[in-house]
PDB file of N, CA, C and O in Angstrom:
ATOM      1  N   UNK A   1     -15.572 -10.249  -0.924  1.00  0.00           N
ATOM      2  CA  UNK A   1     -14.622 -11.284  -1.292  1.00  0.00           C
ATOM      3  C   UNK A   1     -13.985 -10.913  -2.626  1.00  0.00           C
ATOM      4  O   UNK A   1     -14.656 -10.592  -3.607  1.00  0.00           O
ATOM      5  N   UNK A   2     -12.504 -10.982  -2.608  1.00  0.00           N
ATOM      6  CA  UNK A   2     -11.724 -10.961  -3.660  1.00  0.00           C
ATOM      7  C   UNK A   2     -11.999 -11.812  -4.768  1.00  0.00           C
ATOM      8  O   UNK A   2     -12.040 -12.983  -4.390  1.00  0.00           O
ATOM      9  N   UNK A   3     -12.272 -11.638  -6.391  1.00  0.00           N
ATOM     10  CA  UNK A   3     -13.207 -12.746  -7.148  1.00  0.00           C
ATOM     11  C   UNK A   3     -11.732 -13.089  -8.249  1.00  0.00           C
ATOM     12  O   UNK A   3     -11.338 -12.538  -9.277  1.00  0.00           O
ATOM     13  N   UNK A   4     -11.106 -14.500  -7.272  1.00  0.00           N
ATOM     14  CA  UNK A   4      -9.933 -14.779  -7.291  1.00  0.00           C
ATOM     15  C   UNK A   4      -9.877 -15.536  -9.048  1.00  0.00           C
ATOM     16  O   UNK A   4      -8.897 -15.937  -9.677  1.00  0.00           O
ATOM     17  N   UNK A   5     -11.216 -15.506  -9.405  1.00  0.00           N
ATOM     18  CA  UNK A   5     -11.229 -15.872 -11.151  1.00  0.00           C
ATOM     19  C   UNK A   5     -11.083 -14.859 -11.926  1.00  0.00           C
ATOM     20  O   UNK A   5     -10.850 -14.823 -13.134  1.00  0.00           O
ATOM     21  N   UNK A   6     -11.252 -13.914 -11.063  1.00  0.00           N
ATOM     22  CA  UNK A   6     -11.245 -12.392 -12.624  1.00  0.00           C
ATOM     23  C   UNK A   6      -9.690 -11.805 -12.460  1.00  0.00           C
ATOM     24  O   UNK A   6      -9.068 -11.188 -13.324  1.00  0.00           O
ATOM     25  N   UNK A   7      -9.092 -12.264 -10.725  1.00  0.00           N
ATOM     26  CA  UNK A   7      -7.694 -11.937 -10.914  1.00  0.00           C
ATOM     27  C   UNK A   7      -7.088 -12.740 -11.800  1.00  0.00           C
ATOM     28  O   UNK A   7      -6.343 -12.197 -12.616  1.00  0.00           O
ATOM     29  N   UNK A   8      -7.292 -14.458 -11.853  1.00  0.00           N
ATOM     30  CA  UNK A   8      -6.867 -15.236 -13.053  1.00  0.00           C
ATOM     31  C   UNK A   8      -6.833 -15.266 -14.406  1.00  0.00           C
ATOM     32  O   UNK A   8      -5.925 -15.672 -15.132  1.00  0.00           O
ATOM     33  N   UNK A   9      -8.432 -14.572 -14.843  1.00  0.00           N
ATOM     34  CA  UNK A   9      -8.426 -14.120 -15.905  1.00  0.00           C
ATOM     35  C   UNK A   9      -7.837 -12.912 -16.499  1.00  0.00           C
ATOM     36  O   UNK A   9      -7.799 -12.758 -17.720  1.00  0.00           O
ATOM     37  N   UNK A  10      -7.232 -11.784 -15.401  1.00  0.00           N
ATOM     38  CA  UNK A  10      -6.763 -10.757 -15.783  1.00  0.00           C
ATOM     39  C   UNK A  10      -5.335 -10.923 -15.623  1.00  0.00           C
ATOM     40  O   UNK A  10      -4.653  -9.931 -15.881  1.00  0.00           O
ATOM     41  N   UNK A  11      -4.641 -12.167 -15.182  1.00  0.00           N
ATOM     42  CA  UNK A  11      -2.948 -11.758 -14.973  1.00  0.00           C
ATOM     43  C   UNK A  11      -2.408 -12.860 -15.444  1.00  0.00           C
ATOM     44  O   UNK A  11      -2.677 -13.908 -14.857  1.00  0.00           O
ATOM     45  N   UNK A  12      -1.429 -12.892 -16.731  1.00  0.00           N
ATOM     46  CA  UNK A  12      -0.638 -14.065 -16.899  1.00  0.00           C
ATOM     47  C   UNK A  12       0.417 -14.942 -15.856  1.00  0.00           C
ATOM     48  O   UNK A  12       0.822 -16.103 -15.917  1.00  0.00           O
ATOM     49  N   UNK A  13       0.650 -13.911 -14.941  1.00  0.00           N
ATOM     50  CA  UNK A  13       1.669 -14.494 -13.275  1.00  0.00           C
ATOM     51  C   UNK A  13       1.416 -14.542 -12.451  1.00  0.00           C
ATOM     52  O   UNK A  13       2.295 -14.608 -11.592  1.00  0.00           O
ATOM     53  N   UNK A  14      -0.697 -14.550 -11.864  1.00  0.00           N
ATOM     54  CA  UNK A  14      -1.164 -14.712 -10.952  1.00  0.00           C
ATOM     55  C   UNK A  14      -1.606 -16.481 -10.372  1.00  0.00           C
ATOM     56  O   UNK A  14      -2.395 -17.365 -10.704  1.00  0.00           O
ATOM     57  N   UNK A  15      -0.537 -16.262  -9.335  1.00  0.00           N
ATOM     58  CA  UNK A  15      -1.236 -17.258  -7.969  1.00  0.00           C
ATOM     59  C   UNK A  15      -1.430 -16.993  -7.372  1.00  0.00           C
ATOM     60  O   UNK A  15      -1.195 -15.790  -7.260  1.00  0.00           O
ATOM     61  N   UNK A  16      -2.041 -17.621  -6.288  1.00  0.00           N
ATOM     62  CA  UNK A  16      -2.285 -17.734  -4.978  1.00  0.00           C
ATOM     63  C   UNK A  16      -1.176 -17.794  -3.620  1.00  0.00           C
ATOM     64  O   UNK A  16      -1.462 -18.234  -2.507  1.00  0.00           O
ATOM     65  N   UNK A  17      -0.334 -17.435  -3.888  1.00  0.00           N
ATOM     66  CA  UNK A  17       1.485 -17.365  -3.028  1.00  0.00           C
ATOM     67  C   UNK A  17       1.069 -16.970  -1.570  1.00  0.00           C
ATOM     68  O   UNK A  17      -0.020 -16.873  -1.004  1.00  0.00           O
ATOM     69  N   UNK A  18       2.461 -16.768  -1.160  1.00  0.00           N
ATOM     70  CA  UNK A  18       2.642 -16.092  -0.389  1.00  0.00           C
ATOM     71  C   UNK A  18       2.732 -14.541  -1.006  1.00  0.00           C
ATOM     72  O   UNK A  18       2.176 -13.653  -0.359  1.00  0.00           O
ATOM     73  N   UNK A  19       3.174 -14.323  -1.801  1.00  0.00           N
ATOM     74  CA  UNK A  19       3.170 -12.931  -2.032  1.00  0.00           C
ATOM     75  C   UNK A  19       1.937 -12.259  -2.825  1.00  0.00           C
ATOM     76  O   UNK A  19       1.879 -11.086  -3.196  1.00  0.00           O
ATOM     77  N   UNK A  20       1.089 -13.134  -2.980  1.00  0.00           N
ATOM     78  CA  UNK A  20      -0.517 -12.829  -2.683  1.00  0.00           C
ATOM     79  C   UNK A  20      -1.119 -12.450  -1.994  1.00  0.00           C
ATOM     80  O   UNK A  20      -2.064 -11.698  -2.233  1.00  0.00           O
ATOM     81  N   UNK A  21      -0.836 -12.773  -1.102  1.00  0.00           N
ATOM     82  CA  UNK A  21      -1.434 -12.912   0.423  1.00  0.00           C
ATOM     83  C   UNK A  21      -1.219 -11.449   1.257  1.00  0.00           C
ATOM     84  O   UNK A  21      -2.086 -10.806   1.848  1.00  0.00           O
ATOM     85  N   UNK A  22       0.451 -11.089   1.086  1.00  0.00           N
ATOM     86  CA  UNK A  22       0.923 -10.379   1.680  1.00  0.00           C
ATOM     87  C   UNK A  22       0.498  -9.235   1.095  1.00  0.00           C
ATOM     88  O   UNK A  22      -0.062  -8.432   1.841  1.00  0.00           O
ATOM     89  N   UNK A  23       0.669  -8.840  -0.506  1.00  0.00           N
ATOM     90  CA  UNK A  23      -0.099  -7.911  -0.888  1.00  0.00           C
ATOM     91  C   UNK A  23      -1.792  -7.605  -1.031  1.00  0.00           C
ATOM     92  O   UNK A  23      -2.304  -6.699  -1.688  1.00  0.00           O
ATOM     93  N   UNK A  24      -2.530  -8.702  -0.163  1.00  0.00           N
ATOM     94  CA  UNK A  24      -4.066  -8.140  -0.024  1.00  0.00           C
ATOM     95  C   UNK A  24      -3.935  -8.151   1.036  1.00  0.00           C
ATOM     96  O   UNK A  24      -5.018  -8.369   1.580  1.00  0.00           O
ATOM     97  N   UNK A  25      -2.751  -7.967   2.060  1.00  0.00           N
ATOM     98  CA  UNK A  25      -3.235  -7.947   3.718  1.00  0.00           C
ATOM     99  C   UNK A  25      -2.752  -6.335   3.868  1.00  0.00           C
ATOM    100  O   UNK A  25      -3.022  -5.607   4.824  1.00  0.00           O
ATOM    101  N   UNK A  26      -1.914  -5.944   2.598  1.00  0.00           N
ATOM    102  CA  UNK A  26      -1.346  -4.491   2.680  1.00  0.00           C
ATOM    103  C   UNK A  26      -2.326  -3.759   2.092  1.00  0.00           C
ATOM    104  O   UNK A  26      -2.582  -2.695   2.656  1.00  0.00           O
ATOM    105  N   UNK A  27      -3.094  -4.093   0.886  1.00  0.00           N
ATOM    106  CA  UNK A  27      -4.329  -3.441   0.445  1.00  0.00           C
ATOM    107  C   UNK A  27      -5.600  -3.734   1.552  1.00  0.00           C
ATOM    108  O   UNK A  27      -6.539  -2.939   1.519  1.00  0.00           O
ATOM    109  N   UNK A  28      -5.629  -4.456   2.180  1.00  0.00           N
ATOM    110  CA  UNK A  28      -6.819  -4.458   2.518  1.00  0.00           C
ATOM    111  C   UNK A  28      -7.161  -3.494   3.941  1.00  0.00           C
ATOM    112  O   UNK A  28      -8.182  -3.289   4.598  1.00  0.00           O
ATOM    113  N   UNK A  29      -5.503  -2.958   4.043  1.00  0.00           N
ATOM    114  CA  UNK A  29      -5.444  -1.987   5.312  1.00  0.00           C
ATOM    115  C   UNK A  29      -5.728  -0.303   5.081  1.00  0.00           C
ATOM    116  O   UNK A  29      -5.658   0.597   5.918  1.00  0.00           O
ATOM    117  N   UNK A  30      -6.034  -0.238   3.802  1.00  0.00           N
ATOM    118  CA  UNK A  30      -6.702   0.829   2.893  1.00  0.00           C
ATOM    119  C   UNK A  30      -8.252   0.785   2.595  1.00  0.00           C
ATOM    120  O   UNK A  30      -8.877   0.183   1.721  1.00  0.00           O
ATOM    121  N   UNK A  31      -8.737   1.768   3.789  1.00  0.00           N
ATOM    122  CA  UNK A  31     -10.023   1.940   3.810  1.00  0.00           C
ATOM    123  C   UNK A  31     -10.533   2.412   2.628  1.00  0.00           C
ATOM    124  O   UNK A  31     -11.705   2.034   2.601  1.00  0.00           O
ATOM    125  N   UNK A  32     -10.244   3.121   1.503  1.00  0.00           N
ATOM    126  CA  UNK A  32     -10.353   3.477   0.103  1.00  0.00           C
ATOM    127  C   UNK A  32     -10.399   2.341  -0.826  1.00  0.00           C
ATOM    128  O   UNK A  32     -10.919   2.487  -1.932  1.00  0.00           O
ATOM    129  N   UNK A  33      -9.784   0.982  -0.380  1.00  0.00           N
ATOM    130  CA  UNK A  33      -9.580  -0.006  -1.152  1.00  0.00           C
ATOM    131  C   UNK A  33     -10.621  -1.191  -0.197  1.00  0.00           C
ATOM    132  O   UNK A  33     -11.037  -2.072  -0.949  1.00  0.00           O
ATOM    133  N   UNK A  34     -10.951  -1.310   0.823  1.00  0.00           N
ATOM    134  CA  UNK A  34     -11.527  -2.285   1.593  1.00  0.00           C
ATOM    135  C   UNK A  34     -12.228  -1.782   2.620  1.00  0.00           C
ATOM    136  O   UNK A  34     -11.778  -0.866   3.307  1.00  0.00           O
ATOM    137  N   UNK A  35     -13.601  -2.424   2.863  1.00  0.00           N
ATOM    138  CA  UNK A  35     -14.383  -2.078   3.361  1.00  0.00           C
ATOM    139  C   UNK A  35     -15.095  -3.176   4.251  1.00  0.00           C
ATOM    140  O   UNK A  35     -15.857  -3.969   3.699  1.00  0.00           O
ATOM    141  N   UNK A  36     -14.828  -3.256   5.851  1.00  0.00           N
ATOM    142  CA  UNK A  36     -14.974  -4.427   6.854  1.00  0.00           C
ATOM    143  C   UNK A  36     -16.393  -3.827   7.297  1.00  0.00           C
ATOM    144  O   UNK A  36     -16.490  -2.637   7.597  1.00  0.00           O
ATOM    145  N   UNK A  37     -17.524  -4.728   7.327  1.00  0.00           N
ATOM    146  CA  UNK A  37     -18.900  -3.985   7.802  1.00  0.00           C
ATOM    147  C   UNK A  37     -19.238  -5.469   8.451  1.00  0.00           C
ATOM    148  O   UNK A  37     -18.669  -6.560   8.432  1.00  0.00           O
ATOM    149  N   UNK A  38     -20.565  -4.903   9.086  1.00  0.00           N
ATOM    150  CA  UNK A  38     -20.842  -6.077   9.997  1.00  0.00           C
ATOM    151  C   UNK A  38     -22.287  -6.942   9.094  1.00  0.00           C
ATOM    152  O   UNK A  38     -23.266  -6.358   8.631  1.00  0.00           O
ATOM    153  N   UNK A  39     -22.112  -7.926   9.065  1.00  0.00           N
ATOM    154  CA  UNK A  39     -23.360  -8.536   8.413  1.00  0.00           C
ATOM    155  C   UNK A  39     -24.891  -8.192   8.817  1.00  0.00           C
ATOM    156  O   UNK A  39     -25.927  -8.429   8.196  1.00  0.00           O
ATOM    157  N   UNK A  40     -24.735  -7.702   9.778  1.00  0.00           N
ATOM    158  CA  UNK A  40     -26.010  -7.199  10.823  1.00  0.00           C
ATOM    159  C   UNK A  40     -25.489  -6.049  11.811  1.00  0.00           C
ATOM    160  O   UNK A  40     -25.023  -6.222  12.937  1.00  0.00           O
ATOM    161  N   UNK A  41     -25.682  -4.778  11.104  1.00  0.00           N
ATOM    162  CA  UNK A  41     -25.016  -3.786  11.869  1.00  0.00           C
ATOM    163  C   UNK A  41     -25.530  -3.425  13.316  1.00  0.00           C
ATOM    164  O   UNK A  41     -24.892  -2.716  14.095  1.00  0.00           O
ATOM    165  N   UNK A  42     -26.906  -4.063  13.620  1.00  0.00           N
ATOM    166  CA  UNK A  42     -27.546  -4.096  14.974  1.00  0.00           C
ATOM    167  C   UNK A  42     -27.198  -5.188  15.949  1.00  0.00           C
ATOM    168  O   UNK A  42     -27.692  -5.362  17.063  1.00  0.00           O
ATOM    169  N   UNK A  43     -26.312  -5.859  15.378  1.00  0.00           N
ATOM    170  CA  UNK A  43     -25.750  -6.877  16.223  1.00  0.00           C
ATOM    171  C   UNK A  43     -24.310  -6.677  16.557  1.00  0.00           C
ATOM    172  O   UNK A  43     -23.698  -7.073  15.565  1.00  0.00           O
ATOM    173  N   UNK A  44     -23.567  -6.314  17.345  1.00  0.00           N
ATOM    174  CA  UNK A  44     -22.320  -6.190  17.176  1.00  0.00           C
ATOM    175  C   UNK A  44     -21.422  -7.300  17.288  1.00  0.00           C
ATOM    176  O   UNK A  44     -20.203  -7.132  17.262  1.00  0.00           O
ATOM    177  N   UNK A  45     -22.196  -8.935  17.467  1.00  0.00           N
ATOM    178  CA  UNK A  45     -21.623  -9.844  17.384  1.00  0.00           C
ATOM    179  C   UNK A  45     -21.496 -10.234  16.205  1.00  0.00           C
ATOM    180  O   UNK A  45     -20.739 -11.189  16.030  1.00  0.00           O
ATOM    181  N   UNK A  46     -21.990  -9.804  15.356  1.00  0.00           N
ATOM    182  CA  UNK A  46     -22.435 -10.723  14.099  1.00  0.00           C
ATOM    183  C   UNK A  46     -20.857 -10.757  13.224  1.00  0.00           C
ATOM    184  O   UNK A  46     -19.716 -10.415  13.532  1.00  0.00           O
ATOM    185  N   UNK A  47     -21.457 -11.332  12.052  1.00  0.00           N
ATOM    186  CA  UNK A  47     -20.159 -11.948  11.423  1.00  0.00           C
ATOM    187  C   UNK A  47     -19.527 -10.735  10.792  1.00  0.00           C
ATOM    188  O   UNK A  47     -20.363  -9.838  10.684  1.00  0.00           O
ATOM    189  N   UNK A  48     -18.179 -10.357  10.278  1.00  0.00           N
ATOM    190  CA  UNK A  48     -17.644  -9.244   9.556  1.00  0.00           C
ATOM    191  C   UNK A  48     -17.455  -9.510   8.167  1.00  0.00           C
ATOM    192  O   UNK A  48     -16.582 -10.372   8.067  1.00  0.00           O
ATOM    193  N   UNK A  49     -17.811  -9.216   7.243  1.00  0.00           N
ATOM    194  CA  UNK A  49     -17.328  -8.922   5.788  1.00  0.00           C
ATOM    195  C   UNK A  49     -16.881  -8.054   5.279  1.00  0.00           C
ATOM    196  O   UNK A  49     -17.472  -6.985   5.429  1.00  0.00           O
ATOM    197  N   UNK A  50     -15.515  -8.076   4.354  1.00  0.00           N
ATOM    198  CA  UNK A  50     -14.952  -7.204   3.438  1.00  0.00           C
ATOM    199  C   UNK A  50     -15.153  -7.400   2.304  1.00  0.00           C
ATOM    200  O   UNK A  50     -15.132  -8.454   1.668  1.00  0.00           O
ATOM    201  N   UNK A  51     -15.467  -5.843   1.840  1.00  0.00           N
ATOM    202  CA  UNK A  51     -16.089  -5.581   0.687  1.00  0.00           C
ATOM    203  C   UNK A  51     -14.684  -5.255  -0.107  1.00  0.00           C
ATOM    204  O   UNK A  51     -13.771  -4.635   0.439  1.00  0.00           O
ATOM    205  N   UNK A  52     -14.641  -5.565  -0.962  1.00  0.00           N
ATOM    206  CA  UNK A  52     -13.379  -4.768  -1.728  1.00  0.00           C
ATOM    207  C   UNK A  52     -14.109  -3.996  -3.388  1.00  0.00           C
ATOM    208  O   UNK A  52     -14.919  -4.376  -4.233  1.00  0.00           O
ATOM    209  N   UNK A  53     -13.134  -2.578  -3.140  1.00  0.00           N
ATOM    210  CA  UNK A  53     -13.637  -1.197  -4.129  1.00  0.00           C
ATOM    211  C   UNK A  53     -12.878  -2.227  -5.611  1.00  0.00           C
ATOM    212  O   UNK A  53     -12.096  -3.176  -5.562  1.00  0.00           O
ATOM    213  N   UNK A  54     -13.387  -1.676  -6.574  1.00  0.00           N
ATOM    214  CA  UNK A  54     -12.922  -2.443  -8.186  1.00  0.00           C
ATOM    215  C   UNK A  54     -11.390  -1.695  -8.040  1.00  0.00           C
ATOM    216  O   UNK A  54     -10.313  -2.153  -8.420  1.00  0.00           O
ATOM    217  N   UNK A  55     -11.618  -0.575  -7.457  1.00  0.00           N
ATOM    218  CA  UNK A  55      -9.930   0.404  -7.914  1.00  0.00           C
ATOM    219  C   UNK A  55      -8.885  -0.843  -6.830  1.00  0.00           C
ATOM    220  O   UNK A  55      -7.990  -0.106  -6.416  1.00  0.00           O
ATOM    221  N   UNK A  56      -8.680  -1.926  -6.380  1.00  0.00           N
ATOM    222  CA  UNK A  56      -7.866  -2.637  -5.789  1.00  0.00           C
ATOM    223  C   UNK A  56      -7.140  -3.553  -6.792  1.00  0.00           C
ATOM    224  O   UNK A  56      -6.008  -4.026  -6.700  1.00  0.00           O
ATOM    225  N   UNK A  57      -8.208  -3.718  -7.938  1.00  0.00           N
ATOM    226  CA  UNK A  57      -7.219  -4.241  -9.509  1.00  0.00           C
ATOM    227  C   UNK A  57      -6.402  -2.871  -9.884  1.00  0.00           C
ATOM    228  O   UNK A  57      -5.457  -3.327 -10.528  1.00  0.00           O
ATOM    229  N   UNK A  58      -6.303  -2.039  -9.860  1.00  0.00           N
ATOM    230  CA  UNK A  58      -5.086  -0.777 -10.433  1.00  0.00           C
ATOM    231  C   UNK A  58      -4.571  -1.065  -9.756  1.00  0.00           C
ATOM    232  O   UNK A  58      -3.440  -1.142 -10.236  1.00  0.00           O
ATOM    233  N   UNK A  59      -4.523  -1.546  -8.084  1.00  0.00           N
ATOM    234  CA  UNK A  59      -3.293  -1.844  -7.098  1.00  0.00           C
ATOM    235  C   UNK A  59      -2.478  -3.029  -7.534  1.00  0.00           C
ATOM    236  O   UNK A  59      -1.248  -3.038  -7.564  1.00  0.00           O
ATOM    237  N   UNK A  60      -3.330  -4.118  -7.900  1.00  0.00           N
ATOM    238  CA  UNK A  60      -3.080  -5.888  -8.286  1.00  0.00           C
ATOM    239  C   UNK A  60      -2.222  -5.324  -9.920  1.00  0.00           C
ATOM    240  O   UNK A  60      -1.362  -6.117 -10.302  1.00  0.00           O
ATOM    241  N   UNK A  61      -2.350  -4.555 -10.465  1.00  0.00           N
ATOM    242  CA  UNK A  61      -2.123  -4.276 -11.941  1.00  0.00           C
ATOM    243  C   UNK A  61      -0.306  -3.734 -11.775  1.00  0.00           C
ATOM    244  O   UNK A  61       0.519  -4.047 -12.633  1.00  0.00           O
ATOM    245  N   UNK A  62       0.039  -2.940 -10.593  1.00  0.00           N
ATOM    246  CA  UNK A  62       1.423  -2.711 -10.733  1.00  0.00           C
ATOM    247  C   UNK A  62       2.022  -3.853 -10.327  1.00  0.00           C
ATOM    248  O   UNK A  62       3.224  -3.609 -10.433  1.00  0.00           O
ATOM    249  N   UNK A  63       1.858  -5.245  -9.818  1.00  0.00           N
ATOM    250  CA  UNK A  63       2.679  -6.070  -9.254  1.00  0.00           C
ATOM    251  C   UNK A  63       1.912  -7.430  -9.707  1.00  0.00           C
ATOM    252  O   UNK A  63       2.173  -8.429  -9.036  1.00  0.00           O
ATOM    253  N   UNK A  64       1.023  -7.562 -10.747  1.00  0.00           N
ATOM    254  CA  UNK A  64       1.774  -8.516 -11.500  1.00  0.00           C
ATOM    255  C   UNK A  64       0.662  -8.562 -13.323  1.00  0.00           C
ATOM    256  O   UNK A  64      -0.534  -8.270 -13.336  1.00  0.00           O
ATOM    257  N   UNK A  65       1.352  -8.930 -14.448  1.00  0.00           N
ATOM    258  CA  UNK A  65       1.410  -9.212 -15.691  1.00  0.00           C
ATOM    259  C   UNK A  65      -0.458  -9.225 -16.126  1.00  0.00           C
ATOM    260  O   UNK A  65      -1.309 -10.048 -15.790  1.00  0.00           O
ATOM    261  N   UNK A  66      -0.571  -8.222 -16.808  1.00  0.00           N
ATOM    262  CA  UNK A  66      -1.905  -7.932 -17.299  1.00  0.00           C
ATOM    263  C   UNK A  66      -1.873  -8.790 -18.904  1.00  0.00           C
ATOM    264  O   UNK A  66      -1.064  -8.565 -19.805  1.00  0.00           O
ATOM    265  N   UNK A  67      -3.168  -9.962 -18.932  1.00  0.00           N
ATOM    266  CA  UNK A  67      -2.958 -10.870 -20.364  1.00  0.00           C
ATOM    267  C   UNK A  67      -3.024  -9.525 -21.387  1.00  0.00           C
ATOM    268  O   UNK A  67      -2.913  -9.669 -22.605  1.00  0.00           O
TER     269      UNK A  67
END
């Protein structure tokens, strides 16, 4: 999970938008940047979680205002 307080604390022009959204659905299609695993890898029903790498703030850092 994206830790949507440290993006707050790190950007003077961060919300929650639409153009939030759109740019973690474009990062998160970067296996280098996001990582979908299964909560129980012996289950193939089980629930999915994405992990996200720290290098996805250098992505968040060109598109919008570092305090």
């Amino acid at each position: 999970k994206l830790p949507l307080e440290k993006l707050q604390e790190r950007y003077s022009d961060f919300t929650q938008n639409s153009k939030f959204y759109e740019l973690k659905k474009e990062l998160e299609m970067d296996e280098k940047l996001c990582k979908v695993r299964l909560l129980d890898p012996s289950n193939p029903q089980s629930t999915k979680k994405k992990f996200y790498s720290t290098n996805i703030l250098k992505e968040f850092d060109k598109h919008y205002t570092k305090k």
